[in-house]
LOFIGU-143554 format. One record per residue (C-alpha): residue in one letter; residue number from 1; x, y, z. Coordinates in steps of 0.2 Angstrom, whole numbers, padded with zeros to 4 digits. Each point is the difference from the previous one (the first is absolute). Last residue first. Example, Ala and Ser with C-alpha at 12.3 -4.5 7.8 and 13.67 -1.06 7.14 Angstrom:
BEGIN
  residu  num     px     py     pz
       S    2   0068  -0005   0036
       A    1  -0006  -0017   0003
***
This chain:
BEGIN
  residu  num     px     py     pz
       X  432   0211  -0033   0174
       X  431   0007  -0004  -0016
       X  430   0019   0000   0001
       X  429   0008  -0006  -0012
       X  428   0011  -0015  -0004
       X  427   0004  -0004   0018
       X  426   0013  -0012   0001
       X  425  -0003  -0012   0014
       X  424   0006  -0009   0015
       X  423   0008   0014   0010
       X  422  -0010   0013  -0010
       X  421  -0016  -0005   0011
       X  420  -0016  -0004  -0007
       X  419  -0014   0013   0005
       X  418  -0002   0004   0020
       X  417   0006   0016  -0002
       X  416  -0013   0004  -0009
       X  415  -0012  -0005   0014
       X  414   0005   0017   0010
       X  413  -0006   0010  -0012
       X  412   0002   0019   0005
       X  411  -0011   0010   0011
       X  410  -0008   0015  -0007
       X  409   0009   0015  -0007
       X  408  -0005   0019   0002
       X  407   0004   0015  -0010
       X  406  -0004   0015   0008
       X  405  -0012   0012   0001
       X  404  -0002   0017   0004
       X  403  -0003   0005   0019
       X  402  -0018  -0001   0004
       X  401   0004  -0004   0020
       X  400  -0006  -0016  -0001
       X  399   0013  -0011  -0012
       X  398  -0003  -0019  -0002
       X  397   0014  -0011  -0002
       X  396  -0005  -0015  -0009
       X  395  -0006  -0017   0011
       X  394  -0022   0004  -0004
       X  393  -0009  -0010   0011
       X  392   0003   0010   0016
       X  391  -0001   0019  -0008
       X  390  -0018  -0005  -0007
       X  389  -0003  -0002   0018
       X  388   0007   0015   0006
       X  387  -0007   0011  -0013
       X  386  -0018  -0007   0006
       X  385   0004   0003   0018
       X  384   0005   0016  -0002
       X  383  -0016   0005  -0008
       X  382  -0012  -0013   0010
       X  381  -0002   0015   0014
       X  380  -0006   0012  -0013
       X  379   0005   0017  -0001
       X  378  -0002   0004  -0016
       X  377  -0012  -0015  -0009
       X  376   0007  -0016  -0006
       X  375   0009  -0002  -0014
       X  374  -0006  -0008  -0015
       X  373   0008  -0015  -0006
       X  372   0013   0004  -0013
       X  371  -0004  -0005  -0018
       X  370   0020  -0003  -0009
       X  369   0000   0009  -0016
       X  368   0015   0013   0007
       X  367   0011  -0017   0006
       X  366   0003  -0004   0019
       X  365   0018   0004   0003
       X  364   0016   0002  -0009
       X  363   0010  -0014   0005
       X  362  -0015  -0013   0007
       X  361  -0012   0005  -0013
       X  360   0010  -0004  -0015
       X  359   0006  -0015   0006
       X  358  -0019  -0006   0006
       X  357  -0006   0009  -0017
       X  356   0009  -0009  -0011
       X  355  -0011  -0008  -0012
       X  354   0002  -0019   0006
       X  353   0001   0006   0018
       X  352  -0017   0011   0001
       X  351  -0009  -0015  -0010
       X  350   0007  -0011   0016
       X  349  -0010   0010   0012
       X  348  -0011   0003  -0010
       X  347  -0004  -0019  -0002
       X  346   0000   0000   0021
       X  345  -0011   0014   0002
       X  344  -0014  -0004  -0013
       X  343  -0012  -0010   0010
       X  342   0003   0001   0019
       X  341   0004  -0016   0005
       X  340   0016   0005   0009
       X  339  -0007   0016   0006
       X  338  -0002  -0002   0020
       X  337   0015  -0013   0005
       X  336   0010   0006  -0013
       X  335  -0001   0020   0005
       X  334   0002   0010  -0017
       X  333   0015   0005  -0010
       X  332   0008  -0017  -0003
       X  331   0018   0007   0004
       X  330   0015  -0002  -0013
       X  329   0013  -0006  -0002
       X  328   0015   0005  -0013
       X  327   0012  -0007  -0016
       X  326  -0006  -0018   0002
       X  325  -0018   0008  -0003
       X  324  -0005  -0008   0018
       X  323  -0017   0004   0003
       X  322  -0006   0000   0017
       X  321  -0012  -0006   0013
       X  320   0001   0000   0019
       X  319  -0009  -0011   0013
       X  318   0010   0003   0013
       X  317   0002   0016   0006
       X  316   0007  -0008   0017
       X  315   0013  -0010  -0010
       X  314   0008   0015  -0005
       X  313  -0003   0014  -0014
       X  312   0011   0014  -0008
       X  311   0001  -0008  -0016
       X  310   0018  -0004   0000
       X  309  -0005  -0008   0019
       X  308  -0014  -0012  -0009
       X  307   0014  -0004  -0012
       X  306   0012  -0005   0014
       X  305  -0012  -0008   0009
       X  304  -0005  -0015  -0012
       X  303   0000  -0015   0014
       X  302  -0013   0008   0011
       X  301  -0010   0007  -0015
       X  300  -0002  -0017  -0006
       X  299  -0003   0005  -0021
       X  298  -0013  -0001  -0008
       X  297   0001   0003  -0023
       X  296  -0011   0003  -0013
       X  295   0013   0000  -0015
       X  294  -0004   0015  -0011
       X  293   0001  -0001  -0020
       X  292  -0006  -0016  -0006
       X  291  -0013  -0001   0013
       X  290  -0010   0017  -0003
       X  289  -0014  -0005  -0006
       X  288  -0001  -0011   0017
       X  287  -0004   0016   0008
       X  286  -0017   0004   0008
       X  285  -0008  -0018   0003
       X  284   0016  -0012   0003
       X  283   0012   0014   0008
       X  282  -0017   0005   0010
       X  281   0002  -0017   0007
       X  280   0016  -0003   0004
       X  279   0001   0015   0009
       X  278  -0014  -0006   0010
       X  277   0007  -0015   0005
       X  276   0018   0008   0002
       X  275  -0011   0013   0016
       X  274  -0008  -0017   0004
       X  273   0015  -0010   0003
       X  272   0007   0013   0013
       X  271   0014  -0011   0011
       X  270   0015   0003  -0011
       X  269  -0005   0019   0001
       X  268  -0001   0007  -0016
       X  267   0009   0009  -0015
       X  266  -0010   0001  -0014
       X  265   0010   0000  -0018
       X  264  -0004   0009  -0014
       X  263   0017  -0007  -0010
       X  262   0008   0008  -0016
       X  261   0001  -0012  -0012
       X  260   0019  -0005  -0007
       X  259  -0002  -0020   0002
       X  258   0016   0004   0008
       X  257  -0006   0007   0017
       X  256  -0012  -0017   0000
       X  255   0016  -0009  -0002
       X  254   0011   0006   0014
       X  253  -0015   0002   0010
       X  252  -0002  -0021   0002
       X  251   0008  -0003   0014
       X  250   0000   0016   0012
       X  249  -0019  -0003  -0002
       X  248  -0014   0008  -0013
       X  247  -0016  -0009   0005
       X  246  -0010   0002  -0017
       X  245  -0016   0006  -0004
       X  244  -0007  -0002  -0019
       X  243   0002  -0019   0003
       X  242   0006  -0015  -0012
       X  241  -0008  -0016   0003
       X  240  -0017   0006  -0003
       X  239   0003   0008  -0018
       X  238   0014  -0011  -0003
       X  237  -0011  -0014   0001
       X  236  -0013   0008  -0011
       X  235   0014   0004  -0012
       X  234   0008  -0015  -0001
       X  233  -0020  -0009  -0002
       X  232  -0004   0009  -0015
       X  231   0020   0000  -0007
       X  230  -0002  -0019   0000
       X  229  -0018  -0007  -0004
       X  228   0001  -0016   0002
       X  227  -0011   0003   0016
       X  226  -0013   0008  -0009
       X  225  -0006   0016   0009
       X  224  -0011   0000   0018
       X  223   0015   0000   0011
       X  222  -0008  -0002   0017
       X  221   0003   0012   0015
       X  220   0001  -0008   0015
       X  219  -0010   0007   0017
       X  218   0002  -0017   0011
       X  217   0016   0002   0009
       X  216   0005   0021   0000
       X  215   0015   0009   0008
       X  214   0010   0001  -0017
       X  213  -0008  -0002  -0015
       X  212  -0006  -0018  -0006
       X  211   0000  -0001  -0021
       X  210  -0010  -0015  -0008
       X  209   0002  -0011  -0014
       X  208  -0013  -0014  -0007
       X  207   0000  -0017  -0008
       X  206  -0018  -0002  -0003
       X  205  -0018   0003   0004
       X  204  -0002  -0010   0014
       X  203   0021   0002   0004
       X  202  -0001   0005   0018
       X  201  -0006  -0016   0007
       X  200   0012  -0011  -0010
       X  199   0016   0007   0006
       X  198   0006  -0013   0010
       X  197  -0005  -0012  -0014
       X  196   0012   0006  -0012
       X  195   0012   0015   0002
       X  194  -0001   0013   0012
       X  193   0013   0013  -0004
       X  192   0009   0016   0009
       X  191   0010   0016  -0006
       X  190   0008   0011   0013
       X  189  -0002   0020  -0008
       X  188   0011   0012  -0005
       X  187   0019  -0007  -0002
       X  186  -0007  -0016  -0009
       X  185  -0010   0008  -0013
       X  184   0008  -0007  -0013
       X  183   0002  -0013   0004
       X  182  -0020  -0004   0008
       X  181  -0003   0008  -0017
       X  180   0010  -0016  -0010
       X  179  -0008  -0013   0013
       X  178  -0016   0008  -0004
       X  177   0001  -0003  -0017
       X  176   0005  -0017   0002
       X  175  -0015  -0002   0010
       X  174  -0012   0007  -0013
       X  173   0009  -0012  -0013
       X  172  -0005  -0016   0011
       X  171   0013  -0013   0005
       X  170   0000   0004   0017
       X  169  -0018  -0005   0001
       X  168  -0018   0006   0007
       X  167   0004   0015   0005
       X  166  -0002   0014   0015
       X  165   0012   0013   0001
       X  164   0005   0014   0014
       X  163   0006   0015  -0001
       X  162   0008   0008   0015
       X  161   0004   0017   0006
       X  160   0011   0000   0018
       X  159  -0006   0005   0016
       X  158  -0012  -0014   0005
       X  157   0011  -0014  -0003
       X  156  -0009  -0015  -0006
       X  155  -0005  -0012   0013
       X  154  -0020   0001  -0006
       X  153   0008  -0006  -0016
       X  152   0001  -0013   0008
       X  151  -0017  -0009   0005
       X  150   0002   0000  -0018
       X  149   0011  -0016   0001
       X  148   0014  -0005  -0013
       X  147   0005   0016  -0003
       X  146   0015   0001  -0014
       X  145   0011   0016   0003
       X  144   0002   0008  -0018
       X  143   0017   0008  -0002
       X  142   0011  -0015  -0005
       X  141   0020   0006   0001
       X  140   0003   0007  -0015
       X  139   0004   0018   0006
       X  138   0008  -0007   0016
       X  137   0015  -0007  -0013
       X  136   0004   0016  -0009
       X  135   0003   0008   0019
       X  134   0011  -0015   0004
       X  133   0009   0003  -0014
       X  132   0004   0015   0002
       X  131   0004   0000   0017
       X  130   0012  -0016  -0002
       X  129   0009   0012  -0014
       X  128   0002   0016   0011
       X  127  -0010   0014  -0003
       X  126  -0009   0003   0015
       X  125  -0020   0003  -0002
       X  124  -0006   0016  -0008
       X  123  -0007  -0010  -0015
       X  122  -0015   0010  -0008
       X  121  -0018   0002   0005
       X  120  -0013   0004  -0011
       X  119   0001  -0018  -0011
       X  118  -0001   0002  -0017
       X  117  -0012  -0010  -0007
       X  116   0004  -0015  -0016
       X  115  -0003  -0014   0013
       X  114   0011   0007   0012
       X  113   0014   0014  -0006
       X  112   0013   0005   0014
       X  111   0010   0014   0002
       X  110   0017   0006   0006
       X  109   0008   0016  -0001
       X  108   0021   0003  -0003
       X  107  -0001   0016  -0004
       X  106  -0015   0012   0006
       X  105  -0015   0009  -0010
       X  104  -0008  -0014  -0009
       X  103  -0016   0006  -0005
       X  102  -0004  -0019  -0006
       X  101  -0005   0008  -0018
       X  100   0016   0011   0003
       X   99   0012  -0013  -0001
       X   98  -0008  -0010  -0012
       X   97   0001   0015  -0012
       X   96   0017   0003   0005
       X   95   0007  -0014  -0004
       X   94   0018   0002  -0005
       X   93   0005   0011   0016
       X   92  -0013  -0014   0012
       X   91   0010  -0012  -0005
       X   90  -0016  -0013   0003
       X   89   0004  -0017   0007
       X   88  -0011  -0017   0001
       X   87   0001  -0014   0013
       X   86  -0015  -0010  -0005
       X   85  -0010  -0014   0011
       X   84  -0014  -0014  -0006
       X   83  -0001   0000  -0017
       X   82   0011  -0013  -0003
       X   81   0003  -0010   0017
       X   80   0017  -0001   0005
       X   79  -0003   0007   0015
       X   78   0013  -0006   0013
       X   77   0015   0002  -0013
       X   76  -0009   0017  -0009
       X   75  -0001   0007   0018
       X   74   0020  -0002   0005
       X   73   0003   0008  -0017
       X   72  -0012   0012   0001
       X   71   0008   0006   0019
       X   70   0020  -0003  -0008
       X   69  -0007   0014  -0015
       X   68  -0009   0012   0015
       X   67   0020  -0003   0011
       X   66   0009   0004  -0017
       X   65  -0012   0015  -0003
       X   64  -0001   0009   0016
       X   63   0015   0007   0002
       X   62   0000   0008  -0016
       X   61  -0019   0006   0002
       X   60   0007   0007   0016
       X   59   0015   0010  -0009
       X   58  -0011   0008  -0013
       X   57   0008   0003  -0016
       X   56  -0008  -0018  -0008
       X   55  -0016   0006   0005
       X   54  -0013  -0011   0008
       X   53  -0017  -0006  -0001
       X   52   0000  -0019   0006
       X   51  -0015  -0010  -0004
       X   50  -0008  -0014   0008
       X   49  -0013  -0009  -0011
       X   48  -0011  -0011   0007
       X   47  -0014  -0014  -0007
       X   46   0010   0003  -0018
       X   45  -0007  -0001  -0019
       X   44  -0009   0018   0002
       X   43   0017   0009   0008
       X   42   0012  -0007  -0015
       X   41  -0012   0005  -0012
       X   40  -0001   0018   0007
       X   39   0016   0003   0003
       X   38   0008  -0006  -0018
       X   37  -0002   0012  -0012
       X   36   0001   0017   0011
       X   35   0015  -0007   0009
       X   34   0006  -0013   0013
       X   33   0017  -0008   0003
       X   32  -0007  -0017   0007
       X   31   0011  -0006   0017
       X   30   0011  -0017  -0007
       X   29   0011   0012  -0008
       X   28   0015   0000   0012
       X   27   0000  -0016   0001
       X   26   0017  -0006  -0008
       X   25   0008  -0010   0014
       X   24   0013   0011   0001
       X   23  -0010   0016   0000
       X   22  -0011  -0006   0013
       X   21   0016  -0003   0012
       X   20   0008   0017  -0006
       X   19  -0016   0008   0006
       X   18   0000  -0011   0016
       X   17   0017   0005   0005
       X   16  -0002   0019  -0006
       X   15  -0015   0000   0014
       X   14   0006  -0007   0013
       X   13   0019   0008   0000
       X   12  -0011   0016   0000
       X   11  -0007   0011  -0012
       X   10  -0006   0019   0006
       X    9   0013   0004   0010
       X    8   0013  -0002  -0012
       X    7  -0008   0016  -0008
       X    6   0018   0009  -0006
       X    5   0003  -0012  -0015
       X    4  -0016  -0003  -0010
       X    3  -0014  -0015   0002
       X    2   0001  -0013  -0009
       X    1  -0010  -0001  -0016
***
């Protein structure tokens, strides 16, 4: 479908050549049309499938088709392989279902499946056919580093995650297996093997795996299930490779705003490792329950200002947590520093967001059921001090002189606007 009179912006001379130059040479159906019958056989026969999600009323998604068609054609020529690379397509109008099983909330969107698992992370790259292509082809490239000394692994960078495997021989099924995690897993963790003799002294009872978290050399932690086993060992890799606590940076926001979670997210000085340490921490012993429905994020305090500044806060209040609802912020009520391992006050914290309290509480005040500390006696010193304190943590309008009260709003979201931009997609709904 080209696209309609009136929206010549959209299609240039570049991109009505190259659709008339596919058409003419007839391979306009190389890319699989997927459905309900089909998706599932054509993603457990294939190493990677790259589909496209579109709508044929969207004007990106007709942009974006003759240069996705050119990209497969261009893959299919290098990689002839069978089984080896798909370009597949859902009409995402005709298949809703598939549509909405990949919560697919934006035309055109791109996702790749590896090794029968949807990979978390969809194409933001540019969409131009060498782009494509090139992204296609780093996801095949080998994604176990061979060692051939294990004075080595010593060497091994200290901030990243790494899992390392010790075999006897390439040929082996547990090291095919772990060639297939090592894929993919490829954007989590760096995968490494010692094969043969170089490994010998670490295999007395066998061929073995073992996981190396960041800032550690000789504290592994050994995968004591079978090694052909492989949803066993995906999900103790992912497990390790995949963190409760993630950096959130100007790169990656876009697409942790539109996993759609709202965000508890300490802000910290770049220089404080021990205040994200401990947050780490209690994340792991107090909340990880709660992992498919908040994202545990830190954040550089220097470099996220503009939040800190919604919230009333600067650089010199660092550390400061908050949750990010996508529709407000709102302040962790009690000193970080102090309270953060306190048992209790961070899953409140989040309970009070997913029943409504925090909104509730920020417009219309502290709610009737709410247990108020007991104030201190007339006329004490610490009177004042107490309402002023509470007063600091708390970024509503407060009112003292007993005048009635008045609806209140907290700070708005200042990461939604940091979700995918209208220039480049169209928004189907919006969910946050």
């Amino acid at each position: 479908m080209l696209y309609p009179p009136g929206n010549n912006h959209a299609w240039g001379p570049k991109h009505i050549l190259l659709t008339i130059s596919l058409l003419i040479k007839g391979t306009l159906t190389d890319v699989i049309s997927l459905n309900g019958a089909n998706i599932g056989s054509v993603i457990g026969s294939n190493e990677v499938v790259f589909i496209n999600f579109y709508a044929d009323w969207c004007r990106f998604s007709q942009i974006l088709a003759p240069v996705f068609e050119e990209a497969s054609n261009k893959v299919k020529e290098e990689f002839p392989t069978p089984g080896k690379i798909a370009f597949g397509k859902v009409d995402c109008d005709s298949e809703s279902d598939i549509a909405s099983q990949y919560h697919i909330s934006k035309y055109p969107t791109l996702k790749l499946v590896r090794n029968g698992q949807l990979i978390k992370k969809e194409y933001r790259g540019q969409r131009s056919v060498d782009a494509l292509v090139q992204f296609i082809k780093d996801q095949v490239r080998d994604s176990v580093q061979q060692i051939d000394s294990l004075d080595k692994l010593d060497e091994l960078n200290e901030k990243k995650r790494h899992i390392i495997g010790y075999f006897a021989d390439v040929n082996s099924d547990s090291y095919r297996l772990f060639t297939k995690i090592a894929s993919t897993l490829r954007e989590e963790c760096e995968f490494h093997s010692a094969v043969g003799p170089v490994s010998e002294s670490e295999r007395s009872m066998g061929d073995r795996v073992v996981y190396r978290a960041p800032q550690t050399t000789h504290q592994d932690i050994a995968f004591i299930g079978s090694l052909t086993d492989f949803d066993g060992l995906l999900n103790w890799a992912q497990q390790n490779c995949v963190p409760l606590v993630r950096e959130i940076t100007f790169d990656n926001a876009e697409e942790l705003t539109e996993e759609g979670l709202p965000f508890l997210i300490l802000f910290h000085h770049p220089d404080d490792k021990d205040i994200v340490q401990r947050f780490s921490n209690v994340v792991q012993q107090q909340l990880k329950s709660e992992k498919s429905s908040v994202n545990f994020l830190t954040a550089d305090g220097q470099k996220f200002k503009h939040p800190l500044h919604h919230l009333g806060k600067s650089e010199s209040d660092l550390p400061v947590l908050a949750i990010d609802s996508f529709r407000h912020m709102y302040l962790f009520p009690h000193d970080v520093k102090k309270d953060l391992e306190t048992p209790g006050l961070l899953s409140q914290f989040i309970a009070d967001l997913h029943s409504g309290k925090l909104h509730r509480e920020f417009h219309h005040g502290p709610d009737p059921t709410t247990p108020y500390p007991t104030p201190p006696p007339p006329g004490s010193d610490n009177a004042e001090g107490q309402q002023e304190q509470k007063i600091d943590h708390i970024p509503h309008d407060v009112n003292r002189d007993n005048a009635p009260k008045q609806p209140t709003s907290p700070p708005e979201s200042t990461f939604r606007k940091l979700a995918p931009s209208r220039n480049r997609y169209t928004i189907l709904r919006d969910e946050l």
